[in-house]
N, C-alpha and C positions, 0 to 999 in steps of 0.2 A: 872878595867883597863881603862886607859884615852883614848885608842885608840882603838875603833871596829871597822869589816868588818860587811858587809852584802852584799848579793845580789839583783839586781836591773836587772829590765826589760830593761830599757832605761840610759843608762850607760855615762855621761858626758865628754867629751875628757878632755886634759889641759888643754884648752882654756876654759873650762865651757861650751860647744857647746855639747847639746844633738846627741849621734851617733847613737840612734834607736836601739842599741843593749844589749844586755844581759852583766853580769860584776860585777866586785865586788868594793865596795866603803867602806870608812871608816870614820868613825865619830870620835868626839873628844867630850868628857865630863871631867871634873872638876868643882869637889868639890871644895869648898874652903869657907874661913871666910872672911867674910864682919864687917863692923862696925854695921853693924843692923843684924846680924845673920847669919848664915850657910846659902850660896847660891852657885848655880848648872851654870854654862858654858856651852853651847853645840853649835857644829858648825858642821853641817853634809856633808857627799857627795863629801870628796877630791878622786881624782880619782884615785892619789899612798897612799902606807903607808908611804912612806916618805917624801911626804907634810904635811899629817896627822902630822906626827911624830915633824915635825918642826914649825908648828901651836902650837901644844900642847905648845912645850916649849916655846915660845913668849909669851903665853899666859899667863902662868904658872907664870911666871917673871911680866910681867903687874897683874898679879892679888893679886900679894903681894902688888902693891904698893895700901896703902889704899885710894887713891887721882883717879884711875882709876876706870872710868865708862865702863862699858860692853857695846856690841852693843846692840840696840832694836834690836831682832830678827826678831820678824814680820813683823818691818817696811823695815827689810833688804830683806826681803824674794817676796816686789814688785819687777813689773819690773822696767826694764829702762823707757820702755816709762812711766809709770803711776808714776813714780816719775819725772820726769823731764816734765811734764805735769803738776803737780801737784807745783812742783818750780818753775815752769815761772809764773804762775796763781799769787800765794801767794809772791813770792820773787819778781818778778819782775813787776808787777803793781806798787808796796810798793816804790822799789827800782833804779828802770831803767830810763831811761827817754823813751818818748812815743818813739819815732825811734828807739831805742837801744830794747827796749822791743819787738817792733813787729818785727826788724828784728833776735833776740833769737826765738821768736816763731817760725817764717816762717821756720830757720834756722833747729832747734828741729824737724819740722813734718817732712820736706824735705829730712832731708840729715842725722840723728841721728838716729828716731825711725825706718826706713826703714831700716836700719842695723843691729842694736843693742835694738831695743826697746821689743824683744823676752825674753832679757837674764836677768836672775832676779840678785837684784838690788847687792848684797854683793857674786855674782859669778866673777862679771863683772872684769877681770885684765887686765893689762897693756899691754900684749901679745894681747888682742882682740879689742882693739883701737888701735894698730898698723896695726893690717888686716885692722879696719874699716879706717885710714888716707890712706893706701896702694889702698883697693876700691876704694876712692872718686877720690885720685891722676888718677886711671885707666877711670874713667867715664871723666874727662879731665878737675877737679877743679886746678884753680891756686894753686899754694903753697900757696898764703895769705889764698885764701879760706879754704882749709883744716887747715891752721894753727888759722883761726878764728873757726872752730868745737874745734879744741883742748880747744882751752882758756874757750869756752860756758862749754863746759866738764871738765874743771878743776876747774871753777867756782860754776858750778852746786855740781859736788860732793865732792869741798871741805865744801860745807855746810852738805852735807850727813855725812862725816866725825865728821863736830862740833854735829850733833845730835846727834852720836852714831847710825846710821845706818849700816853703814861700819867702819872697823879699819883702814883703809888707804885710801889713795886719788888715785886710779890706775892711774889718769894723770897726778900724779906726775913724775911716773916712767918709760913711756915712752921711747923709743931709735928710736922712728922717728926723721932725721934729717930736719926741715924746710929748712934749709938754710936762706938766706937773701935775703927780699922782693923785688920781680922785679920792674923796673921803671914804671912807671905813662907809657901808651902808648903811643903811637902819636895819634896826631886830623890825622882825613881824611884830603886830599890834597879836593882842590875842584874838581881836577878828581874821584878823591875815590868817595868823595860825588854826583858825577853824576851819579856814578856806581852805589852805592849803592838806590840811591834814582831810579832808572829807574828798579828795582828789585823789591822794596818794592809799586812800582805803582799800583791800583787797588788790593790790599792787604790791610787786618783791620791794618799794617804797617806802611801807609803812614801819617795818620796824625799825632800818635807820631814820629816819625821820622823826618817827616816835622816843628814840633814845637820845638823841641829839638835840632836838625843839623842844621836847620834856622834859628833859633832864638834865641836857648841859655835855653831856659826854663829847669827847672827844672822838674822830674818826678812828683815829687808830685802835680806842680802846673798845669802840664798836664793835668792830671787825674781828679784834682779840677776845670779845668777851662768849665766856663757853656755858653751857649748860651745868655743868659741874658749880659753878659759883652762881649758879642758880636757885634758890631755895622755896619751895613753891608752901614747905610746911609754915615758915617762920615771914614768907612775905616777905622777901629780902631778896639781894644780889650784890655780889663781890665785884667792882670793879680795882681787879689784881692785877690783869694781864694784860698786854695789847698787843698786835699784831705785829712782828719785827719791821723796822723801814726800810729796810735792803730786801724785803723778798722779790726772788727771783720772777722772771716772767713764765708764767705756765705753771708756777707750783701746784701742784696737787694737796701734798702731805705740808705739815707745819710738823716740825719735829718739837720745838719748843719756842716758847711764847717768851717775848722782854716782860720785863714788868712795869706797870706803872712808874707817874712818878709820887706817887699815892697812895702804896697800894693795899692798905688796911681801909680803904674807904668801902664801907657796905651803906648800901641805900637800899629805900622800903619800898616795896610793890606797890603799887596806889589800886583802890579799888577801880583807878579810872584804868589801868593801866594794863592790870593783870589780865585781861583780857587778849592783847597781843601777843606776851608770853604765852600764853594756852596755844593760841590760834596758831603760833608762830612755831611751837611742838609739834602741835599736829600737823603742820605741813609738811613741816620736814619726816615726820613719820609716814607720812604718805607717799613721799618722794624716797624713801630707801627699799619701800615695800615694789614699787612701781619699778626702780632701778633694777633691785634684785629677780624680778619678772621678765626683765627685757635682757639678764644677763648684761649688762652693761656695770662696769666699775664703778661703787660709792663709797666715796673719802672720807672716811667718819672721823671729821675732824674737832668734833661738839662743836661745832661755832654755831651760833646764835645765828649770826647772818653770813649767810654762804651762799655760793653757787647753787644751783638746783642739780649739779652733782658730790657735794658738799666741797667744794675746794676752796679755799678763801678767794676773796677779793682783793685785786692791791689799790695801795687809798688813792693813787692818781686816775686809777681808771673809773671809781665811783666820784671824785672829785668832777674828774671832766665831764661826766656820764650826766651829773647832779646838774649844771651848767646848762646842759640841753636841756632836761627837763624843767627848771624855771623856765626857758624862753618857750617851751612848748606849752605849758600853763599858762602862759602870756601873766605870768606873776612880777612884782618887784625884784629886780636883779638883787640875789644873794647868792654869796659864795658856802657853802655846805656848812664850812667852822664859823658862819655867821648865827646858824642856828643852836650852836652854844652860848654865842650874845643875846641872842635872843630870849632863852628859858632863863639867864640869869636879869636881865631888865623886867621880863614879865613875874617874875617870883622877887623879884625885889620892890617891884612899884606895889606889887600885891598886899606883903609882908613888911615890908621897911626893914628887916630881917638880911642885911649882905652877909653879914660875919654866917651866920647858915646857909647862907646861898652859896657862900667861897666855900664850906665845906662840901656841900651836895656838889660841886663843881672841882673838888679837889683841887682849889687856888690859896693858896698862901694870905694872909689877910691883905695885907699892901697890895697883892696881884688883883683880889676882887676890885680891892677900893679903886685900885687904878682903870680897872674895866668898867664899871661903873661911873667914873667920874667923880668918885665920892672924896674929899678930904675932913677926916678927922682925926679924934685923940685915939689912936690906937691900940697905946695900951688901956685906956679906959674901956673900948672896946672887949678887950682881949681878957678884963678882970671882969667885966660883965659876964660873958660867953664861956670861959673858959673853955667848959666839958661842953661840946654840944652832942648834946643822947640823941640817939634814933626819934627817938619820938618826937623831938622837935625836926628833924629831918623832917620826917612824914606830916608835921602840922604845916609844914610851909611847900611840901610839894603836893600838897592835898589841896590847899588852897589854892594853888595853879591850876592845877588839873583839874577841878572841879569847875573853874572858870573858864576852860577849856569846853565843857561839857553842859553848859548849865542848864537844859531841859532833861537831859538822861541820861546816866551814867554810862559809861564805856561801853557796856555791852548792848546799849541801844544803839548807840552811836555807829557804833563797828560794825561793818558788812563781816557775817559767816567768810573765814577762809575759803579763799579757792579751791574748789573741788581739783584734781588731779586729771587733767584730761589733755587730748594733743591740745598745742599750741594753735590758738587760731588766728584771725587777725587783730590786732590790738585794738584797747582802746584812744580815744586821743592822750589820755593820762596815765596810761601804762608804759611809762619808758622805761626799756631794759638796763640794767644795771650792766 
């Protein structure tokens, strides 16, 4: 008979979700002729017999055809996570490019295996990544973001499929409706951005926040940018460097830094500004001396914005990090690379100044105009501007930042860094990075 019961201590629901309970289950075996011999089908543990039943005969029909490969059993028989651990490693090193790859990773340990990475590999259906889009939607991911798990999962186990791990792709099948992706946010008004930054004060917040709302920077180049391209005589800063997008999970050390796509771009210190630089040294001078008192390891890796044991950050965990703290601000939803739209709309409505603002921004003139929404003659543009000097740099991010501040300059504004003491309980606007 192709179709047996048995009983089981711990009995699978529909969805393939162990229920702790007692039960009976049925297997599916067929016989059958192969091109190389007499060979045996088996697929255990449907929870009805008329799943069983209906297996069988799909089966039955593909296994006539002599062109049809069987599943690898064993390989079916992983989990989620240890295969999709195991395809990001192999497939997407190979395949990805570095950003695309680490953010699949980040993606997989985050928001996948926390779900779904229990449930073995050729259980897994289309009913139980609907629970899992349905979770993610409830914990409070945009529709893009759950609809980018989808894609990693459809991609992921449409290769499971070409091995013969599984017979079908369950992300094929699906009846989650995305809908259609919501607009690009708004930048903060530069009241937002007074709000927001008077929050994130004397918080590990403010100097990304402050380089990124201010400036325009890039996460990555955030992250990468070191003390060394720091200039505190000439009021300047190099951004040359940025943080690799493959770094590993737990790095400590950064052996060497990518570089920009940029990366002759030096920007001016703003008197609004130079203040979190200072502030932002002496923390970290106080965290190596405290470090080296407690005997405990510190990674002197210059970075600007680092661990409180100096190790880097990787940009999905300050990304996601950034996410809870808008909704803990109970601020307008933006995404962290929103606050680089931001400093170039608030320096542009300021200045009327793009072609300066794409350079402070390290964007290409076509790239500003097109973030801004601007069309014009470009190279008219471009014979106007030519050389843009420092010094026009600093007339139009002096103008920001001054409107940023407009009763007191930075060092009013700015709560004294944090003294160096144990950790106690937070504030409601101190979310850890």
């Amino acid at each position: 008979m192709a179709v047996s019961s048995r009983q089981v201590q711990n009995k699978r629901d529909g969805n393939g979700v162990l229920t702790g309970k007692p039960g009976t289950v049925y297997d599916v075996n067929i016989k059958y002729n192969a091109p190389d011999g007499r060979k045996s089908y088996m697929k255990r543990g449907f929870a009805t017999k008329k799943e069983a039943t209906q297996h069988e005969a799909e089966m039955k029909t593909k296994l006539l055809n002599p062109t049809y490969t069987p599943t690898n059993s064993a390989q079916g028989k992983q989990t989620v996570k240890e295969y999709m651990e195991d395809w990001i490693e192999t497939h997407g090193k190979a395949n990805l490019r570095p950003s695309t790859y680490a953010s699949y990773q980040g993606w997989i340990k985050n928001h996948i295996v926390p779900n779904i990475g229990h449930v073995q590999l050729n259980q897994l259906s289309p009913a139980m990544l609907d629970k899992l889009f349905q979770q993610l939607f409830d914990k409070g991911l945009s529709n893009s973001s759950v609809k980018y798990t989808q894609r990693i999962l459809s991609v992921a186990l449409e290769a499971a499929r070409k091995y013969h791990y599984i017979e079908t792709n369950p992300a094929r099948d699906i009846i989650t409706k995305f809908g259609k992706q919501g607009k690009t946010p708004d930048p903060y008004t530069i009241e937002q951005m007074q709000e927001f930054m008077s929050k994130v004060i004397g918080t590990e917040w403010e100097m990304p926040v402050m380089l990124a709302g201010m400036y325009g920077l890039r996460l990555s180049e955030i992250l990468g940018l070191r003390w060394k391209n720091v200039d505190f005589q000439n009021n300047t800063f190099g951004v040359v460097e940025q943080l690799p997008f493959n770094l590993p999970a737990g790095t400590k050390e950064v052996a060497e830094m990518a570089l920009t796509k940029s990366n002759d771009r030096i920007l001016p210190i703003t008197d609004q500004t130079r203040l979190y630089f200072e502030q932002q040294l002496a923390l970290q001078e106080r965290r190596k001396e405290l470090t080296a008192a407690s005997g405990a390891p510190y990674y002197d890796n210059d970075l600007v914005v680092a661990k409180p044991d100096g190790a880097p950050f990787r940009r999905d965990t300050v990304s996601t990090a950034f996410g809870q703290l808008i909704r803990h601000l109970e601020l307008p939803h933006l995404r962290f690379h929103d606050l680089r739209h931001t400093a170039a709309t608030n320096m542009h409505q300021l200045t009327g100044d793009f072609y300066t603002v794409g350079e402070i921004l390290g964007h290409t003139l076509k790239g500003i105009g097109m973030s801004l929404g601007i069309s014009t003659n470009f190279d008219a543009v471009t014979a106007q501007y030519v050389d843009v000097r420092l010094n026009r740099k600093k007339t139009v991010l002096e103008t920001y930042h001054k409107a940023l501040h407009p009763q007191k300059e930075a060092a009013a504004a700015a709560k004294p860094a944090p003294t160096a003491k144990k950790p106690g309980r937070k504030k409601s606007s101190e979310m850890e990075l």
